[in-house]
C-alpha positions as CSV (number, residue, x, y, z in Angstrom):
1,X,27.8,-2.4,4.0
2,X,27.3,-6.1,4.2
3,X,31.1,-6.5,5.8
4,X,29.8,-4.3,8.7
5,X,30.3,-5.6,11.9
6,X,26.8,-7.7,13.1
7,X,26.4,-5.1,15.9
8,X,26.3,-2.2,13.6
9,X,24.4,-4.0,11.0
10,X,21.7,-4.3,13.8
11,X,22.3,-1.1,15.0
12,X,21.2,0.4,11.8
13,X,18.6,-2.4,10.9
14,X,16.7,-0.9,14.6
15,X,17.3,2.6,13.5
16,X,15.7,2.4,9.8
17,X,12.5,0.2,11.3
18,X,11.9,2.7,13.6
19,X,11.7,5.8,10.3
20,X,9.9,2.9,8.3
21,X,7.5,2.2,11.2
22,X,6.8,6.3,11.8
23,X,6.0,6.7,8.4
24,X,3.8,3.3,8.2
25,X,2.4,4.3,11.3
26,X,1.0,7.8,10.1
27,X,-0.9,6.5,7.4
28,X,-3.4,5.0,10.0
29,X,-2.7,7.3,13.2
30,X,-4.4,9.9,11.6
31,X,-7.9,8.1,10.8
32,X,-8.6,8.0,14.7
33,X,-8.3,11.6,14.7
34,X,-10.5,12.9,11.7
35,X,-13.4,13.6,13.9
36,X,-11.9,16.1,16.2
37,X,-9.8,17.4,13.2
38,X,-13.3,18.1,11.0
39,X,-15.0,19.5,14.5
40,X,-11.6,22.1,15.3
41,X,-11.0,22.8,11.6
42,X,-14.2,22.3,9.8
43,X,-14.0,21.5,6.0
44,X,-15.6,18.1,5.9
45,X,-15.7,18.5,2.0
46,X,-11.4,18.0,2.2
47,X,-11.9,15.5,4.2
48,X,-10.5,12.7,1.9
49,X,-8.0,15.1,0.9
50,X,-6.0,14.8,4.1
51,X,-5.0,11.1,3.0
52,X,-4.9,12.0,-0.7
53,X,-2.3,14.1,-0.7
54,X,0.1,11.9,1.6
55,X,-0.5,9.1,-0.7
56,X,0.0,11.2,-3.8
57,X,3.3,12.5,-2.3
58,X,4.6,9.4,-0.6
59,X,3.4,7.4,-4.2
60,X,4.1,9.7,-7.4
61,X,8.3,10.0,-6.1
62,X,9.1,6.4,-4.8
63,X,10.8,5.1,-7.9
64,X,12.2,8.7,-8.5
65,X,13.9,8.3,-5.1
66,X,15.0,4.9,-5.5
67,X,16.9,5.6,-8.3
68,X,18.6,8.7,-7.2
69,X,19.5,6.5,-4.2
70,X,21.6,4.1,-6.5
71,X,23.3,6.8,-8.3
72,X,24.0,8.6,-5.2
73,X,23.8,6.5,-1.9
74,X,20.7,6.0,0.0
75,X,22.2,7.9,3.4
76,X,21.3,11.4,2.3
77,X,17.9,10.2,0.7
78,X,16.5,8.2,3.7
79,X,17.8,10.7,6.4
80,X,16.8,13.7,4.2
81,X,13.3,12.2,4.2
82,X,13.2,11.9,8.1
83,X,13.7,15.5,8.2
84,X,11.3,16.2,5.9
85,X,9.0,14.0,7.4
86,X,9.6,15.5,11.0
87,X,9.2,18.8,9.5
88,X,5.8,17.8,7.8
89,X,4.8,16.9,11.2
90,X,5.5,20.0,13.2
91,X,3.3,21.6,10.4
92,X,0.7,19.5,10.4
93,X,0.1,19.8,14.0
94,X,0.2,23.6,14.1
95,X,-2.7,23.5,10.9
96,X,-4.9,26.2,11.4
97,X,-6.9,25.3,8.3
98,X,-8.1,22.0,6.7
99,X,-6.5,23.7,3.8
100,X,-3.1,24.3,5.8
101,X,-3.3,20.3,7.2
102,X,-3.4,19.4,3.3
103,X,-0.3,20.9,2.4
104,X,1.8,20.0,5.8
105,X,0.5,16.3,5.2
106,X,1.7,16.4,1.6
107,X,5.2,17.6,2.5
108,X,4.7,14.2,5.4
109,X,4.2,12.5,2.2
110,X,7.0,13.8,0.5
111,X,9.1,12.7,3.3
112,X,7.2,9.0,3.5
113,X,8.3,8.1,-0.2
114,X,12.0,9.1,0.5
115,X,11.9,6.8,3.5
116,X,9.9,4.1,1.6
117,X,11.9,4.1,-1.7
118,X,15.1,3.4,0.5
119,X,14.4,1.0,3.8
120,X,14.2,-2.4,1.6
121,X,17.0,-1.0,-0.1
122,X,18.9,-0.5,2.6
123,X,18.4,-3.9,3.8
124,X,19.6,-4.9,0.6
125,X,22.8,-2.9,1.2
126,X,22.9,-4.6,5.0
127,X,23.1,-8.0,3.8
128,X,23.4,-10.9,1.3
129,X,20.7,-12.2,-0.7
130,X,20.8,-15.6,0.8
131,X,21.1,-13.6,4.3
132,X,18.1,-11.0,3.0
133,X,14.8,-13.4,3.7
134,X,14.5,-13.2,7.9
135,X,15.5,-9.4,7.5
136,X,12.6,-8.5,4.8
137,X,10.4,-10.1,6.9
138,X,11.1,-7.9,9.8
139,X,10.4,-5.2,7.7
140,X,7.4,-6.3,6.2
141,X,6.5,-7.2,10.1
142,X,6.8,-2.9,10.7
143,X,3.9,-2.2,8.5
144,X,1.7,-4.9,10.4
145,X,2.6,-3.5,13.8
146,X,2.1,0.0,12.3
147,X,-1.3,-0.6,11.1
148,X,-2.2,-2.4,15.1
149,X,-0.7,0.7,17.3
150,X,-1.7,3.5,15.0
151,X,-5.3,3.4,15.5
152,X,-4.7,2.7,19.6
153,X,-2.1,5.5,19.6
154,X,-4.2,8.1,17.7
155,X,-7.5,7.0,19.4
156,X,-5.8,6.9,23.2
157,X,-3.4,10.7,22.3
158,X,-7.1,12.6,20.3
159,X,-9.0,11.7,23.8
160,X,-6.0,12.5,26.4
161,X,-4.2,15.1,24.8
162,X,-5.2,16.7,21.5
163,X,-5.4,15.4,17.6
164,X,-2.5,17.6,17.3
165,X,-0.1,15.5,19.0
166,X,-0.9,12.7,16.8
167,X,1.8,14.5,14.7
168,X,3.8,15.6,17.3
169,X,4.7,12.3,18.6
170,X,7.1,11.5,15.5
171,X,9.3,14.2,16.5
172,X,11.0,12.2,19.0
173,X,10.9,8.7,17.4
174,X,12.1,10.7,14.3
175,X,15.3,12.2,16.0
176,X,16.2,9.5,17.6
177,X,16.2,7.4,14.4
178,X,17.8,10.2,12.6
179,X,20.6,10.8,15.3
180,X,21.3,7.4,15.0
181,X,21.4,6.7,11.6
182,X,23.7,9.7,11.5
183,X,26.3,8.0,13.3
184,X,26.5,4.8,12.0
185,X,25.0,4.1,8.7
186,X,28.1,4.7,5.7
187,X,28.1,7.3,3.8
188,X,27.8,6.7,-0.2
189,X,31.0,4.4,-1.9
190,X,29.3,5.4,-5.3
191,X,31.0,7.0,-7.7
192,X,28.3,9.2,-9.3
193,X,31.1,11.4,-11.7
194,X,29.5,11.1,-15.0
195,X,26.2,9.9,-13.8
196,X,23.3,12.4,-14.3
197,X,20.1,12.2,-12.9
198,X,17.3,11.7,-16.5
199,X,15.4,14.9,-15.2
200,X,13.3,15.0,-18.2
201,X,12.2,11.4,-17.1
202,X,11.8,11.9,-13.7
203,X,9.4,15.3,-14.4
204,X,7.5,12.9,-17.4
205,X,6.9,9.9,-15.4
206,X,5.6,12.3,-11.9
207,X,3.1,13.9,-14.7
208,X,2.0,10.3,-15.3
209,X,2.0,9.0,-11.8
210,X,-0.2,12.5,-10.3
211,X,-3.3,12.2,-12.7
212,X,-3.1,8.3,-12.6
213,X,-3.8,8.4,-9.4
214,X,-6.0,11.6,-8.7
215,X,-8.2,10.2,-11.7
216,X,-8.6,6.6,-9.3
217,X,-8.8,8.5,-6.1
218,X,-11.4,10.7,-7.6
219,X,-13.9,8.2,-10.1
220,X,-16.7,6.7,-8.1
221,X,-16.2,8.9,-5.5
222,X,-16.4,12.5,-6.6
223,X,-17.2,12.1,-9.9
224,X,-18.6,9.3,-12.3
225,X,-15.7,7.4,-14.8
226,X,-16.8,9.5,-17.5
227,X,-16.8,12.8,-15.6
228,X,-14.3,15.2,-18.1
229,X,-12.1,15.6,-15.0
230,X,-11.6,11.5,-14.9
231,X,-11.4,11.2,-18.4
232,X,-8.7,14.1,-18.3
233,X,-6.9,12.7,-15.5
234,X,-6.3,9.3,-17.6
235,X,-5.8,11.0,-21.4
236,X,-2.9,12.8,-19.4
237,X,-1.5,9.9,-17.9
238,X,-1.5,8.3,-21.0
239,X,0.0,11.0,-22.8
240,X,3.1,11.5,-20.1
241,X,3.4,7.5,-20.0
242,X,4.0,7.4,-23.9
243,X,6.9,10.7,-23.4
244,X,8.5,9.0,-20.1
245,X,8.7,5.6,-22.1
246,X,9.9,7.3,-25.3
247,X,12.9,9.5,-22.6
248,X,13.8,5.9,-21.2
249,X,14.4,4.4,-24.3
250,X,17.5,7.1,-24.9
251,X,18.5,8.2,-21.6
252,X,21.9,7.5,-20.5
253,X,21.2,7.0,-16.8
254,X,16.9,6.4,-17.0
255,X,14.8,6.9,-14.3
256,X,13.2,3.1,-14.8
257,X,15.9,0.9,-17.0
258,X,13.0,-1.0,-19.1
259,X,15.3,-3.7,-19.8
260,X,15.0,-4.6,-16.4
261,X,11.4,-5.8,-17.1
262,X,12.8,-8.3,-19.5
263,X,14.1,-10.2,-16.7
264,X,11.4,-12.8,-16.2
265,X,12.2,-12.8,-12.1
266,X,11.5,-9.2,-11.7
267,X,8.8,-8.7,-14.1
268,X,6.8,-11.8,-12.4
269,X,7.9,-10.1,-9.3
270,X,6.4,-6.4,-10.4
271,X,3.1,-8.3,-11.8
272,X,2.3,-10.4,-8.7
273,X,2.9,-7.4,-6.1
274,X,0.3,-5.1,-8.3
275,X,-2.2,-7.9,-8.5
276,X,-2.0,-8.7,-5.0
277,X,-2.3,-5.2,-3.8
278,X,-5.4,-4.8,-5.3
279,X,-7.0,-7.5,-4.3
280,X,-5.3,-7.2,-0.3
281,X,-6.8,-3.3,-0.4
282,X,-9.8,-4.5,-1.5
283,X,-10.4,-6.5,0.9
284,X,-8.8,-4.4,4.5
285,X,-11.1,-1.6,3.2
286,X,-14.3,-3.0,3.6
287,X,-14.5,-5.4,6.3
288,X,-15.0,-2.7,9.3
289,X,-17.6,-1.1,6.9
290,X,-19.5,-4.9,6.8
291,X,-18.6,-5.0,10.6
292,X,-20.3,-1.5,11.7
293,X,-22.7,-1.7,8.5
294,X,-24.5,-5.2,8.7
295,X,-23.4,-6.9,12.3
296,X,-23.5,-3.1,13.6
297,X,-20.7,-3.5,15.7
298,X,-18.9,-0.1,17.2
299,X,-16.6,1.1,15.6
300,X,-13.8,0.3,17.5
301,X,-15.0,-3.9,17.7
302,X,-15.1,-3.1,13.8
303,X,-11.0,-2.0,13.9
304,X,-10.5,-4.9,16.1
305,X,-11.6,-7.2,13.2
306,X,-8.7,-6.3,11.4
307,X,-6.1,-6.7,14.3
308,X,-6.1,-10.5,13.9
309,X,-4.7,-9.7,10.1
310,X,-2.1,-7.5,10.7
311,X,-0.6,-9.4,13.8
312,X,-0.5,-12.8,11.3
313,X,1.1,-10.9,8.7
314,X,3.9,-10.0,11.1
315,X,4.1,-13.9,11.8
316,X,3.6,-14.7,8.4
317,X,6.5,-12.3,7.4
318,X,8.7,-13.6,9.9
319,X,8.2,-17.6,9.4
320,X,8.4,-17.1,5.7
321,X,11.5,-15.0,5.8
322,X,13.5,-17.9,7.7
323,X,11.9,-20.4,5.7
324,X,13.8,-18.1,2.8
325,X,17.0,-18.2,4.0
326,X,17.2,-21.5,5.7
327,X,16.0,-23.6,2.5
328,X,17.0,-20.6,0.0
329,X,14.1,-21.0,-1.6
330,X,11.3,-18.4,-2.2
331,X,8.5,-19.5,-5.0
332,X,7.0,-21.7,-2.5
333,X,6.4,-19.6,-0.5
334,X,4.9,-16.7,-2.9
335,X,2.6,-19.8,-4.2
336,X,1.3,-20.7,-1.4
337,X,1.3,-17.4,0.2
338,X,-1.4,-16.2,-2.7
339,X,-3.2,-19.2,-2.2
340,X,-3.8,-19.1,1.4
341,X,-4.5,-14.9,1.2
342,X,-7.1,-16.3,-1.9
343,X,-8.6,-19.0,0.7
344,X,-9.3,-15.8,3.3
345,X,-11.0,-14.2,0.7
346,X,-13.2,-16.7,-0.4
347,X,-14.2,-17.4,3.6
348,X,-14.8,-13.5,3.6
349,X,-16.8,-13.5,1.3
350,X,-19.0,-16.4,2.5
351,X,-19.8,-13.8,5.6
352,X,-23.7,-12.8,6.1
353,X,-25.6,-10.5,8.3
354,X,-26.1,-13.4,11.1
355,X,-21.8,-14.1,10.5
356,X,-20.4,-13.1,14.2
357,X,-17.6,-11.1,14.8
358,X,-14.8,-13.9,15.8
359,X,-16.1,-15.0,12.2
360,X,-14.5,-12.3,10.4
361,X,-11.9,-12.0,12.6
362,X,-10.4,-15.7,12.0
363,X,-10.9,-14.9,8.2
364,X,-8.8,-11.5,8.5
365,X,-6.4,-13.6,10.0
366,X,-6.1,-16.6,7.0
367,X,-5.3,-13.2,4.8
368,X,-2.5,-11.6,6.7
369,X,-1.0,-14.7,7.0
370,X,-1.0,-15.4,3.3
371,X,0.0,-11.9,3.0
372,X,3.2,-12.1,4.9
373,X,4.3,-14.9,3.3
374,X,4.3,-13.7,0.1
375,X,5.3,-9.6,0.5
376,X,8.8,-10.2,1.2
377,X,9.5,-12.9,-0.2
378,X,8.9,-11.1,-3.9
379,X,10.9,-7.8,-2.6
380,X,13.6,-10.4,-1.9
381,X,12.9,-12.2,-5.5
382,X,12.9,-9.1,-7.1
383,X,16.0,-7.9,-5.6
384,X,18.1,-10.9,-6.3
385,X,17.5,-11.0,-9.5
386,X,19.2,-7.9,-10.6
387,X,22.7,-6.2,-10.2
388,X,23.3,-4.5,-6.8
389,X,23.9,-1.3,-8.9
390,X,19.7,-1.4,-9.3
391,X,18.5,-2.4,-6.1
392,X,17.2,1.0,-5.4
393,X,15.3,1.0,-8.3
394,X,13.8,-3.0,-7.7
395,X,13.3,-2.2,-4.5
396,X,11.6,1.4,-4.9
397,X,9.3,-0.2,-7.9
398,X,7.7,-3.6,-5.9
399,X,7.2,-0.4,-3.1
400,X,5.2,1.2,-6.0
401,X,3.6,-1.6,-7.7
402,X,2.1,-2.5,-4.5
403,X,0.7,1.0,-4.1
404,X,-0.7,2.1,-7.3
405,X,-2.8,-1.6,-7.6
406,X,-3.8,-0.9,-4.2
407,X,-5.2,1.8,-5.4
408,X,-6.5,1.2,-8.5
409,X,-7.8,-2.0,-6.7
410,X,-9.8,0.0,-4.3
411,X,-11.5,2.6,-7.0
412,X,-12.7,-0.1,-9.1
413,X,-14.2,-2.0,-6.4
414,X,-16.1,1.2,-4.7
415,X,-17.8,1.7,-8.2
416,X,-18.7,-2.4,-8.0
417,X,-20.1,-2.0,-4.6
418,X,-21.7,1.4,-5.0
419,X,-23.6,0.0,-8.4
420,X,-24.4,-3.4,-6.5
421,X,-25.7,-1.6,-3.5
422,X,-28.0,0.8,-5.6
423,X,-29.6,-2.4,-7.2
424,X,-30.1,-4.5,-4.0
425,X,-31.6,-1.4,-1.7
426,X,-34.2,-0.8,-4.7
427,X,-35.3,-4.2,-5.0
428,X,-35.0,-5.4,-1.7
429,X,-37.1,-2.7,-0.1
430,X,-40.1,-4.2,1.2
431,X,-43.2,-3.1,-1.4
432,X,-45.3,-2.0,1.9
433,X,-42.9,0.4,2.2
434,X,-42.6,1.4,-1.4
435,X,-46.2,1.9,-1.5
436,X,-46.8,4.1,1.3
437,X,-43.5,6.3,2.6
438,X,-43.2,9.6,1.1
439,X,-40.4,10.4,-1.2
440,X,-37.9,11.7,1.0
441,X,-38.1,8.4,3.3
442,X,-37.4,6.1,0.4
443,X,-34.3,8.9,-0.4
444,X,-33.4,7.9,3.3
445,X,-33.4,4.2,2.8
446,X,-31.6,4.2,0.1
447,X,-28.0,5.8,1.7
448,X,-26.8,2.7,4.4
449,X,-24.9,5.8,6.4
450,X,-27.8,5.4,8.7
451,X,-26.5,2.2,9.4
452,X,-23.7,3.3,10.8
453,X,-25.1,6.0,13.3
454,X,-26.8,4.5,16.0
455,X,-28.4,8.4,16.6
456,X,-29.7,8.3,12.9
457,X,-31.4,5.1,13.2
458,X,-33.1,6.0,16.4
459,X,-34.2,9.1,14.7
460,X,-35.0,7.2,11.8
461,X,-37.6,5.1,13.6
462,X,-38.9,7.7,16.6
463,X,-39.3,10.7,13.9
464,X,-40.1,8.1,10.5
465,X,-41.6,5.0,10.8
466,X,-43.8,5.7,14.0
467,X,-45.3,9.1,12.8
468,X,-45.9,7.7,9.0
469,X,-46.9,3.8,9.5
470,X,-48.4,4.2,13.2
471,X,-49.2,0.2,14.4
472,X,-46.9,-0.8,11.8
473,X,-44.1,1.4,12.4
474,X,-42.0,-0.9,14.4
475,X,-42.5,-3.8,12.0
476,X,-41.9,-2.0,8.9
477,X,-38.6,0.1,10.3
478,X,-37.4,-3.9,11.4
479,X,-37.9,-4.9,7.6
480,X,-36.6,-1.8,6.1
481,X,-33.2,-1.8,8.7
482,X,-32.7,-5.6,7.3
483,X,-33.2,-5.3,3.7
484,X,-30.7,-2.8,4.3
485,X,-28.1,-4.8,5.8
486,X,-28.7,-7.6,3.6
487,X,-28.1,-5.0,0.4
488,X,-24.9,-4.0,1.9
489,X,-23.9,-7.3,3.0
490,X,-24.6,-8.8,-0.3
491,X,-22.5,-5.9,-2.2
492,X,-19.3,-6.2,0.1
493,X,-19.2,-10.2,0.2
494,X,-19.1,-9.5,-3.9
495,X,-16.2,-7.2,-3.7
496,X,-14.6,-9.8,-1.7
497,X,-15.4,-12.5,-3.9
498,X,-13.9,-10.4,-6.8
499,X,-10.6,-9.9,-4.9
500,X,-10.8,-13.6,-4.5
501,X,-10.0,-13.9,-8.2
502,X,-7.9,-11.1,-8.5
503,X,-5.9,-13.0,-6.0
504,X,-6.0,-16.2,-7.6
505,X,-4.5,-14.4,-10.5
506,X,-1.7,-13.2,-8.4
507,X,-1.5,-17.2,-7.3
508,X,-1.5,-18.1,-10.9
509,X,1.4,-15.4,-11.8
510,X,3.8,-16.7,-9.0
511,X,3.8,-20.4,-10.6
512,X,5.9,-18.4,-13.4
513,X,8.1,-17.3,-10.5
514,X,11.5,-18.9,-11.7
515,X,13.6,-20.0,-9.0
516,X,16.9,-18.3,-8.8
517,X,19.5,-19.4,-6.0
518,X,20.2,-16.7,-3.7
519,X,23.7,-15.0,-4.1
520,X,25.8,-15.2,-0.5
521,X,27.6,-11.7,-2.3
522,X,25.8,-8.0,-3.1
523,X,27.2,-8.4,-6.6
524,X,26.2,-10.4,-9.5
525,X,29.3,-12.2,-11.4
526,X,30.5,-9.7,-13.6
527,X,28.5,-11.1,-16.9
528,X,25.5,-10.4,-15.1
529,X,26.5,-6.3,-13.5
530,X,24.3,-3.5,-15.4
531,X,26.7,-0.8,-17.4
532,X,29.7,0.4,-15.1
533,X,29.0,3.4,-13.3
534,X,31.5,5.8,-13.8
535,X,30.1,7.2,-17.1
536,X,32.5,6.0,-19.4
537,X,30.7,6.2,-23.0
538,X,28.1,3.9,-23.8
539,X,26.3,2.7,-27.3
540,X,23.2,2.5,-25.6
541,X,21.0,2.6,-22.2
542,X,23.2,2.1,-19.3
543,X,21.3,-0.5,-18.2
544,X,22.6,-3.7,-19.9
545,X,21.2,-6.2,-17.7
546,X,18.9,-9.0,-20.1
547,X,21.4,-8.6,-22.6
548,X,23.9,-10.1,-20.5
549,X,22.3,-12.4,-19.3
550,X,21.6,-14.6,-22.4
551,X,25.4,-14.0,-22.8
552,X,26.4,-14.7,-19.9
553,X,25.6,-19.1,-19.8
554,X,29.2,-19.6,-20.7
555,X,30.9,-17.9,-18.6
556,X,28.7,-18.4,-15.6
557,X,27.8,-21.4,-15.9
558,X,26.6,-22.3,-12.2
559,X,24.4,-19.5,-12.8
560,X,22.4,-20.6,-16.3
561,X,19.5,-20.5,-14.1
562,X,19.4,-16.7,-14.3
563,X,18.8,-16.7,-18.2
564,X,15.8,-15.5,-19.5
C-alpha cells in the first residue's frame, strides 16, 4: 500500500482515525454516563463490570487479531471489527438490564481489539519506516483527543438527550468510516494458501490472557490476593501460559513467533511499553480521586485536571513523530520521553492537601508530554525492527503490552493505596475522637467516600459530630475531615511516587534501545524476511527472523546494525 497515491494514502489514514478514535473514545464516553445508567438499570453491584468486560474483550484477542491480519490482510479484520463494534453499540443502547449492557459492551469490545490490533498496522502498510514517525504520532494523538471529548460528549448527550445515545452516536461516525474504508483501502496481496491459523494457540493463549486479567481486575478490589478465586485465576494463567508456549514452540504458523523476542529492538520495545503502562495508569487513575478527595474539587474541575495531559500527549506525539522522521532517529526520544513522564511523576507526587488545582494540572501536563514522546516512537521501533510479513503481530503485541501492564499496574497500586490508607486513617484520627465517638462513627471515618459527597459530609457533621460532641462538634468534624484528607493525600502521592520508579525503570530499559536506521522500503533485505509465506515445507517455526539475522552481516552489510 505504500505506492498508493498521497491522496488515497490520506484518504484512508482519515478513515482508520476516525474507527480508532470511536473505539478510543468509548472507553471514557461511557464513565460520564454510569450514574443515569445505575439509576435506569439498577445493578450497582455490576457496576465495574460494564468496563471489565470491554477491556477483557478488546484485550484477551489483540495479538490473536494481529496475527490473523498478517496471514490474511488487515481489510476484512479492521472493517469486520467496525461492524461488530457498531453492532455492539446498537445493543448496548437498547440494554434493558445491567446484565444485558455487560454483554452488548463485551461484543463493543470484541469489536475494539479487531480495530486496535490493526490501525498501527495499517499505518505500517501506508507507509515507509523512515516515512512512519509523523504518522504514529497522529495516531497516538487519537487516543489523547479521545480521552478530552469523551467525557464532554458523554456528560453534554446523558443531560440533553439520554445515556443511551452515548452508544448511538458511533453509528454514524462508524458508517462513514466503514463506507469509506470500503472503497479505498486494498484488499489483501497475501497469499495465505498453505498458511493455517495455530488454533490450538490462539484458544491456549485467550485461556491465559482471561484469568490473567479477571484475577488483576478482581484482587484488591472484590477479593483479597489470596482469595481462592485470585489464586485460581493466576494457577490457570500459568497453566495455559506453559501449553500456549509449549504450541508455539511447534506450530507451523504460531500465534506469537517467540523468536521474535530474541530481537533485542523488539523485545526492549515490548519491555519498555509494559513498564510504562503501568506506571502512566497508575498515575491518570488517581489524580481526579486526589482532586475530588483532598482539594475537594467537583468532579468535573477534577476531569479537567487531566485535560492538560492528554492535549500534551497529542503535542508530544506529534513533535516527536517529526523529530523521527526528519533525524531518523528514535532512542532519543524514548529516553527522554520516560524521563520527562518520570519528572511528572515525581512533581505529582510532591502534591499536598494545600497543592492548588493549576498545581496538578501543570504536572499532568509534564506526563503526557513525556508520554507522547515515547508511545510511538517504540510502536515505530518495534515495527522496524522486524519483517513486514510480522508487522501485525509487532504492532498488535506493543497494543497489548501496553494494556495488560496498565492493568496489572493499576491492581497492584489499589492494594498499595488501600493498605496505606487503612494505616494513615487509624493513626491519624485525632485521640479525642477515638476516645469518645461510638463505634459506628469511627466505621464512618474510616471510608474517605464521604469525602467525595458533599451531601455525606454535611450529613456527617449536622447528624454526627453536632449531636455526639455538642460545643466541640464543629472543631472535632474540622480535625477529623483533615486527618482524612491528609491520609488519602499521603497514600496517593505514594502511589505516585512508586510509578515514579516504575517509570524510571522504563527510562532505564530504553538506554538498551539499539538504534536501527529506518528502512525507506516495507521489506527487510531478503536475509533479514521471516519464512516465505506460501507454506512451502519448513524444518522448523516459520518464523526465522533472529536466525537470520546473525547470518545475515555478510550479505547485508549496510545493515550489521540489525544483528543481535
Amino acid at each position: 500500500m505504500s505506492q498508493l497515491d498521497s491522496r488515497r494514502r490520506w484518504t484512508i489514514m482519515f478513515a482508520v482515525m476516525l474507527g480508532l478514535f470511536l473505539s478510543a473514545m468509548d472507553q471514557t464516553i461511557v464513565g460520564t454516563a454510569m450514574p443515569r445508567i445505575i439509576a435506569e438499570l439498577s445493578g450497582i453491584k455490576l457496576y465495574s463490570w460494564v468496563f471489565t468486560s470491554y477491556m477483557l474483550a478488546s484485550t484477551a484477542l489483540v495479538p490473536i487479531i494481529g496475527k490473523m491480519g498478517d496471514i490474511y490482510g488487515r481489510k476484512p479484520f479492521f472493517l469486520g471489527g467496525i461492524v461488530v463494534f457498531l453492532i455492539g453499540s446498537v445493543l448496548s443502547g437498547m440494554s434493558q438490564s445491567m446484565m444485558e449492557l455487560i454483554i452488548f459492551r463485551g461484543i463493543q469490545g470484541l469489536g475494539g481489539g479487531f480495530i486496535f490490533a490493526n490501525a498501527f498496522a495499517i499505518v505500517g502498510d501506508l507507509f515507509t519506516p523512515a516515512e512512519r514517525g509523523r504518522y504514529a504520532g497522529m495516531m497516538s494523538g487519537v487516543f489523547g483527543l479521545a480521552s478530552v471529548i469523551g467525557p464532554l460528549v458523554g456528560g453534554t448527550i446523558t443531560d440533553n438527550l439520554s445515556w443511551r445515545w452515548v452508544f448511538y452516536v458511533n453509528i454514524p461516525l462508524g458508517l462513514a468510516a466503514l463506507f469509506v474504508l470500503s472503497a479505498v483501502l486494498p484488499g489483501s496481496q497475501r497469499h495465505a494458501a498453505g498458511r493455517k491459523l495455530d488454533y490450538a494457540g490462539a484458544v491456549t493463549l485467550a485461556a491465559a490472557i482471561v484469568p490473567l486479567l479477571l484475577g488483576f481486575a478482581w484482587a484488591g478490589n472484590e477479593y483479597s490476593w489470596t482469595d481462592p478465586r485470585i489464586v485460581g485465576c493466576f494457577s490457570l494463567s500459568a497453566v495455559m501460559l506453559a501449553a500456549f508456549l509449549i504450541i508455539e514452540t511447534r506450530a507451523e504458523e504460531p500465534i506469537v513467533p517467540l523468536p521474535i523476542f530474541r530481537n533485542p529492538i523488539f523485545a526492549v520495545s515490548i519491555a519498555a511499553t509494559f513498564v510504562s503502562g503501568a506506571a502512566m495508569y497508575s498515575g491518570m487513575l488517581y489524580v481526579p480521586l486526589f482532586m475530588q478527595g483532598v482539594l475537594h474539587f467537583s468532579a468535573t474541575n477534577a476531569g479537567m485536571v487531566t485535560m492538560p495531559m492528554t492535549v500534551s500527549m497529542v503535542a508530544g506525539s506529534m513533535l516527536g513523530g517529526q523529530i523521527v522522521t526528519r533525524t531518523g532517529k528514535y532512542k532519543r526520544n524514548s529516553v527522554l520521553g520516560m524521563a520527562v513522564a518520570a519528572a511528572g511523576l515525581y512533581l505529582l507526587s510532591l502534591l499536598s492537601i494545600h497543592s492548588r488545582q493549576t498545581t496538578g494540572m501543570a504536572d499532568m501536563a509534564v506526563v503526557g508530554f513525556g508520554l507522547g514522546l515515547t508511545i510511538p516512537t517504540l510502536v515505530l521501533a518495534a515495527q522496524n525492527a522486524v519483517p513486514h510479513s510480522l508487522l501485525g503481530v509487532s504492532s498488535s503485541l506493543i497494543q497489548f503490552a501496553r494494556s495488560v501492564g496498565g492493568t496489572i499496574g493499576v491492581a497492584i497500586m489499589g492494594s498499595i493505596m488501600a493498605r496505606r490508607l487503612d494505616s494513615e486513617l487509624s493513626a491519624g484520627l485525632p485521640p479525642e475522637i477515638q476516645q469518645r465517638a461510638p463505634t459506628p462513627l469511627l466505621e464512618a471515618l474510616k471510608s474517605p467516600r464521604v469525602l467525595l459527597d458533599s451531601n455525606a459530609l454535611t450529613a456527617l457533621h449536622d447528624e454526627a459530630f453536632m449531636p455526639i460532641f455538642g460545643a466541640d462538634g464543629d472543631r472535632l468534624f474540622n480535625a477529623a475531615i483533615d486527618s482524612m484528607k491528609q491520609a488519602l493525600a499521603t497514600s496517593i502521592t505514594e502511589v505516585f511516587l512508586i510509578s515514579m520508579i516504575i517509570m524510571l525503570v522504563a527510562f532505564v530499559l530504553t538506554f538498551f534501545l539499539r538504534e536501527q536506521p529506518l528502512r525507506t522500503t516495507n521489506e527487510l533485505p531478503s536475509a533479514f524476511e521471516a519464512a516465505p509465506e506460501s507454506g512451502a515445507p519448513q524444518s522448523g517455526p516459520s518464523v526465522a527472523q533472529p536466525q537470520p539475522l546473525h547470518q545475515a552481516r555478510d550479505r547485508a552489510s549496510a545493515r550489521t546494525d540489525l544483528a543481535p
